[in-house]
C-alpha positions in Angstrom: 19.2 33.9 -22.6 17.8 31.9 -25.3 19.6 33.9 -27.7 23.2 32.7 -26.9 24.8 29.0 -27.2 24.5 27.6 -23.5 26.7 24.9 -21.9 25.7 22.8 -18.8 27.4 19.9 -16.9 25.8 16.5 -16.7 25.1 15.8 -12.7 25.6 12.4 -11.1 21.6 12.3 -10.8 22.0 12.0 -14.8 24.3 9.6 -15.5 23.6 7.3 -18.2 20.0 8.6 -19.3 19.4 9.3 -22.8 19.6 12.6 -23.8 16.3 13.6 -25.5 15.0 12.4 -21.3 18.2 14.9 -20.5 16.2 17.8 -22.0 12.6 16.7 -20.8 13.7 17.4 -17.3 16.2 20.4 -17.0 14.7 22.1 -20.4 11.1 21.2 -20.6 10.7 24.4 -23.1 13.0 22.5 -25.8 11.0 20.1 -27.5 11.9 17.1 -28.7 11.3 18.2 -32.3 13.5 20.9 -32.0 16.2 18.9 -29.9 16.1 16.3 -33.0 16.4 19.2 -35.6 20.0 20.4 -34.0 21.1 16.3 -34.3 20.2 16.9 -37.7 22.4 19.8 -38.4 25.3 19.1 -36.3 24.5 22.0 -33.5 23.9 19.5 -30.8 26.9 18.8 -29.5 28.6 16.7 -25.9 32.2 16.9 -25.4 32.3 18.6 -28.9 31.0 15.3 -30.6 27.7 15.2 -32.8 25.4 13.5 -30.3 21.5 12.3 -31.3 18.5 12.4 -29.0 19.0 8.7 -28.1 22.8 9.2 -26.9 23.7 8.2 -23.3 25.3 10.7 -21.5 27.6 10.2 -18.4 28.3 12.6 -15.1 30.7 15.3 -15.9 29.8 15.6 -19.6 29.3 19.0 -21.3 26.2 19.4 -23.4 26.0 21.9 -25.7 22.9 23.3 -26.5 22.2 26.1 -28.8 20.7 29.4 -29.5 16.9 29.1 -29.0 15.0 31.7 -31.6 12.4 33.8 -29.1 8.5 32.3 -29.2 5.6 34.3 -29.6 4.3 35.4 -26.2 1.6 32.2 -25.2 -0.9 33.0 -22.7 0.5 31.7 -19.2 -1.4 29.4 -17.4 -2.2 29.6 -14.1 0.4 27.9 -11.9 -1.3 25.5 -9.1 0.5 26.1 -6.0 0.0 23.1 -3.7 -1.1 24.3 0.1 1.8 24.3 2.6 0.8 21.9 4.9 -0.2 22.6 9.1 2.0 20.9 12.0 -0.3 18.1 12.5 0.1 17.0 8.5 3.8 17.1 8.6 3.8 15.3 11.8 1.2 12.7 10.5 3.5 11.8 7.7 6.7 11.5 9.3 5.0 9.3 11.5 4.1 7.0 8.7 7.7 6.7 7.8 9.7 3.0 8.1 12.8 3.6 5.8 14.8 6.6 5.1 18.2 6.7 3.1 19.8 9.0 0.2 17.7 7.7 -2.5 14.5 5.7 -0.9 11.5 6.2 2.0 9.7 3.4 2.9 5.8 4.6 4.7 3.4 2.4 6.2 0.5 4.0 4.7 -2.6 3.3 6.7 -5.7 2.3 5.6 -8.3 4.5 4.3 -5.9 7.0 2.7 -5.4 7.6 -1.2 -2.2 7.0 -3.0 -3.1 10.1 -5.2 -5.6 12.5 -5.5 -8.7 12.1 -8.1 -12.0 13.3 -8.4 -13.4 14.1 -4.9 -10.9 12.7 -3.3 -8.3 15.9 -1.7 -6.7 13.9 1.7 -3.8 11.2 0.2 -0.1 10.3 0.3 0.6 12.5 -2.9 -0.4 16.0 -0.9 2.0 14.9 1.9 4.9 14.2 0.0 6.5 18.3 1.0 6.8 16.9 4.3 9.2 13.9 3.6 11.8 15.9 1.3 14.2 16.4 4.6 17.5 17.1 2.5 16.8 15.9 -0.6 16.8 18.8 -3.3 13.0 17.9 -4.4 9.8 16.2 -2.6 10.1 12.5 -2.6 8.3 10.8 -5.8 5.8 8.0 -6.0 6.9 5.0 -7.9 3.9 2.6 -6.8 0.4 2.4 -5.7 -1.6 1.1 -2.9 -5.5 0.7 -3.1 -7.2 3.2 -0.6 -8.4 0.8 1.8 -5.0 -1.7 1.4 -2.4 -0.6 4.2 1.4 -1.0 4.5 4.6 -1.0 3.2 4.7 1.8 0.0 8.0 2.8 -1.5 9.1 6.7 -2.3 12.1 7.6 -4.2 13.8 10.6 -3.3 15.8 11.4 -6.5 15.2 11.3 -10.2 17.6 8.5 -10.5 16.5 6.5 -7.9 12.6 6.7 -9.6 13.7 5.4 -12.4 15.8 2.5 -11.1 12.8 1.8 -8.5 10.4 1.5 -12.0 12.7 -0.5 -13.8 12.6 -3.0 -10.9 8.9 -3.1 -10.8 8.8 -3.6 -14.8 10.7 -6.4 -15.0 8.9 -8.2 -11.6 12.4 -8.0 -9.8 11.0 -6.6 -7.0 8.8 -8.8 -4.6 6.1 -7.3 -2.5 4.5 -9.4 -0.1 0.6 -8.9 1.1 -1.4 -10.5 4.1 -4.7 -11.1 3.8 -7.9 -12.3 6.2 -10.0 -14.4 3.8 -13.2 -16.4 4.3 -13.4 -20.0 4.0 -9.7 -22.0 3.3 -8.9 -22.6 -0.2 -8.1 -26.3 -1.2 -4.5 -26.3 -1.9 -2.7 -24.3 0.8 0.2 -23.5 -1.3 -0.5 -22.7 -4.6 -1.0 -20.4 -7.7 -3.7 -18.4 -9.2 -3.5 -17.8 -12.9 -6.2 -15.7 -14.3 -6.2 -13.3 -16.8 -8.0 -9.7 -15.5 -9.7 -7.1 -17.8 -12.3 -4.0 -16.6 -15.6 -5.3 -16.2 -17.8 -3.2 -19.1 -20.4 -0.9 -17.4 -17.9 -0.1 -14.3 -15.8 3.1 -15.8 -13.0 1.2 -15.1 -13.7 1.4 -11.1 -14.3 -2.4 -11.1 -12.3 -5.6 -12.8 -13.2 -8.9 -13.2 -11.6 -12.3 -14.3 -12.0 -12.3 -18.7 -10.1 -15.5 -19.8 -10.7 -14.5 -23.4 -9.5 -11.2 -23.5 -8.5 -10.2 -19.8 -4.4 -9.6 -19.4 -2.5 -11.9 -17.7 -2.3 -12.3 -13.9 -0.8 -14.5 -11.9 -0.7 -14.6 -7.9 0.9 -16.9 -5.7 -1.0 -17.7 -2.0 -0.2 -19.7 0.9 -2.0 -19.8 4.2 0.0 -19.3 7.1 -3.1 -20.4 9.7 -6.8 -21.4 9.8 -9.8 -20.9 11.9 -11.5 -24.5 11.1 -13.2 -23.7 7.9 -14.7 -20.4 9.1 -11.7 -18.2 7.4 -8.1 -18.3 6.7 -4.8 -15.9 7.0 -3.4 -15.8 3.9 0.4 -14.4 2.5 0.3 -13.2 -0.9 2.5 -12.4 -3.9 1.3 -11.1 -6.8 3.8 -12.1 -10.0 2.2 -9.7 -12.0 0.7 -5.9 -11.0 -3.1 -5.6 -12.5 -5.2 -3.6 -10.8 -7.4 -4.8 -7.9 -5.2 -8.1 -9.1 -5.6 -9.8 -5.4 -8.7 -8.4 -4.7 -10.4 -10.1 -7.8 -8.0 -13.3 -7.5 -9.1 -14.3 -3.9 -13.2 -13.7 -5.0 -12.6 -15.3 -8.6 -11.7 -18.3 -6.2 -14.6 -18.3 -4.0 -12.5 -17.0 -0.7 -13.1 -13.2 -1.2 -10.5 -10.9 1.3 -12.6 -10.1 4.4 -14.0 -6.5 4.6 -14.0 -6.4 0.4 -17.6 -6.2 -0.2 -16.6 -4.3 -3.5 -15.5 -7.9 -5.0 -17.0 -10.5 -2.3 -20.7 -8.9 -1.9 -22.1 -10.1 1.8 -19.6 -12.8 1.6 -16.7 -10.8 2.5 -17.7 -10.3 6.0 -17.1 -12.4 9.5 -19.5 -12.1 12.1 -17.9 -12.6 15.9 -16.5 -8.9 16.3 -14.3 -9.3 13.1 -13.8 -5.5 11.8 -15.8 -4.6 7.9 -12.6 -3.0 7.1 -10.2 -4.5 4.3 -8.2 -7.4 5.7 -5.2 -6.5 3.4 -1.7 -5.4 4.4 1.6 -4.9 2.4 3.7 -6.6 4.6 7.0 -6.8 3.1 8.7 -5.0 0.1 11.9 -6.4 -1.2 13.9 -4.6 -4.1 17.2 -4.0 -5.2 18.7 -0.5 -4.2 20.5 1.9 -6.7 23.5 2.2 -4.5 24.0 -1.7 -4.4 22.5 -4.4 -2.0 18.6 -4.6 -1.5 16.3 -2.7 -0.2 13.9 -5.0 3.0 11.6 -3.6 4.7 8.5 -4.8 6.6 5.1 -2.8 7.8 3.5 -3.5 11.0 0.2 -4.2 11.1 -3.0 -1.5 11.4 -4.9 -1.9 14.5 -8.2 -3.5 12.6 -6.0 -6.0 11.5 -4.2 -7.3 14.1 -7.3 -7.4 16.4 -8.7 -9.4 13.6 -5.9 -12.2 13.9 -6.0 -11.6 17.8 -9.7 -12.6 17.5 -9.7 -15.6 15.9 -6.3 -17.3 17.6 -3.7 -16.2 14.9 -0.3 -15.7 16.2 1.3 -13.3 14.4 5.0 -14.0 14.9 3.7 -17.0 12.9 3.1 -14.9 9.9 6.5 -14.2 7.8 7.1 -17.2 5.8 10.7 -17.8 3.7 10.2 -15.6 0.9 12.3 -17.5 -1.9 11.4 -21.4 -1.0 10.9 -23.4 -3.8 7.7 -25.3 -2.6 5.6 -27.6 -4.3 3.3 -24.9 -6.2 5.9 -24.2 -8.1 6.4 -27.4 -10.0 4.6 -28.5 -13.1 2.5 -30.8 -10.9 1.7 -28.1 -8.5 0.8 -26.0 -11.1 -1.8 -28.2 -12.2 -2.9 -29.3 -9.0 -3.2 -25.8 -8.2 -5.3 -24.8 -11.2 -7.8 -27.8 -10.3 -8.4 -26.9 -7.3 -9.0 -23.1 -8.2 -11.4 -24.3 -10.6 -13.1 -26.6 -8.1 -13.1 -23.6 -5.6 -15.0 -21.1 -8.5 -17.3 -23.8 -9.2 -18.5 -24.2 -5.5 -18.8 -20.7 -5.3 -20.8 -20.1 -8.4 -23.4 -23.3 -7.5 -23.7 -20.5 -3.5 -24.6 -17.9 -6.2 -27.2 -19.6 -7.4 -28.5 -20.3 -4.6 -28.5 -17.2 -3.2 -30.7 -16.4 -5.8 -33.0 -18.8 -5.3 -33.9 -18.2 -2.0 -34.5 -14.1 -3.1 
């Protein structure tokens, strides 16, 4: 009753949010105006104390909240109800899954299929999520992306608490995500850094970026190649230090060694001949994070098919492929750094003189 003074228990899930984001999601018809109007006159109360919007509040609290004065009648919108999904869907995602504990799922999401849904795009991870609840009380929720075409490792929380620990982590670059990529050609320095600032490219919509030193936002990726096929192409492991959008995608063509199968950002130079698949050549191998109930969170995704025939192809061995993840190596000294940044620019120079030859010969 909204007449009446109402008093409600703080749950574990809660524990040290504000409570203002306490309201948002138990009593999303209380808004933050009127939540900040009982501060004001001493009706909001926890444990009997005053409290503000900005209080933390701790399992086992009471909050009292009180007497909410009737609205006038709005017109209700219509409520989507998402479609329950058929045996083969819910069987398709739980085959997908890696990880599963209390407060995290780990899917290897193949490539090809959305993160979330958008304009004409209806098949994705998002609409599969009822499947993956097993016996949490809600469906799992996202708390990163993956391009379409990029496969592997993508993390789900399973609890309020656990989402916003997960996007803390990914905030403040705690977590480490590791990628492996198929590129063409082998860059210069085999161990080093690409710092380049990233902004959307103007007459795109935002569906494309592009490297803007003047007003771009920073990026920085770290790459080293784990094998070579003589100069022809190279297998790559990839960090990002930093989560722009399409961030490796642009880094590896900025650099004249676009990610095989990424014609979007490498043009006709993102392909191998020799049986090599025109499918992305990029995989999130590894993610790495620190887990709300203490310890860390490690889990690795196995390869899709187009990839790993890929590698297959061209002599790779793939047990070769996971590298120490928290060496220092040389990259990462001042000297490295510069070396690094030399040979980037030596790389974009090389690949901007086979630009204008390509147009020459048109």
């Amino acid at each position: 009753m909204t007449g009446e003074v109402r008093s409600f228990t703080v749950a574990p899930d809660d524990d040290g949010i504000r409570l203002d984001r306490w309201f948002k999601r138990h009593l999303t018809d209380i808004g933050f105006a009127q939540v900040s109007r009982w501060a004001r006159t001493g009706q909001l109360r926890v444990d009997g104390r005053r409290a503000t919007p900005g209080d933390r509040i701790e399992a086992g609290q009471t909050i009292r909240v009180p007497p909410v004065e009737p609205a006038a009648p709005a017109k209700a919108k219509p409520v989507k109800v998402r479609p329950a999904l058929s045996e083969d869907q819910i069987a398709f995602a739980r085959e997908l899954l890696l990880h599963r504990d209390a407060q995290a799922l780990v899917i290897n999401k193949p490539p090809g299929l959305a993160t979330q849904g958008g304009t004409k795009t209806h098949e994705h991870v998002d609409g599969l999520l009822d499947a993956l609840q097993f016996d949490a009380d809600g469906r799992p929720k996202l708390v990163h992306r993956l391009d379409k075409d990029t496969s592997g490792a993508l993390l789900l929380a399973r609890t309020a608490r656990a989402a916003a620990f997960f996007a803390k982590s990914f905030s403040s670059r705690t977590a480490r995500k590791v990628y492996w990529a198929l590129i063409t050609g082998v860059p210069s320095i085999e161990d080093g850094f690409i710092d380049l600032p990233i902004a959307k490219q103007p007459g795109t919509g935002g569906e494309k970026m592009h490297v803007d030193e003047a007003e771009g936002s920073p990026a920085r990726t770290r790459y080293r190649v784990i094998e070579r096929a003589g100069n022809r192409a190279a297998w790559v492991e990839l960090q990002p230090y930093t989560g722009r959008t399409h961030q490796l995608r642009v880094h590896l063509a900025a650099i004249g060694h676009p990610i095989v199968g990424d014609g979007k950002y490498g043009g006709q130079d993102a392909f191998l001949t020799g049986g090599i698949s025109r499918k992305m050549h990029l995989h999130a191998r590894r993610i790495r994070i620190d887990h709300p109930d203490g310890g860390q969170l490690d889990v690795m995704a196995p390869l899709p098919a187009h990839f790993a025939e890929s590698l297959e192809t061209l002599g790779f061995d793939v047990a070769a492929g996971d590298l120490p993840l928290d060496t220092l190596k040389f990259a990462e000294t001042p000297e490295g750094k510069r070396r690094a940044a030399t040979a980037a620019a030596k790389d974009r120079r090389r690949a901007r003189k086979g630009e204008r030859r390509g147009r020459g010969r048109g």
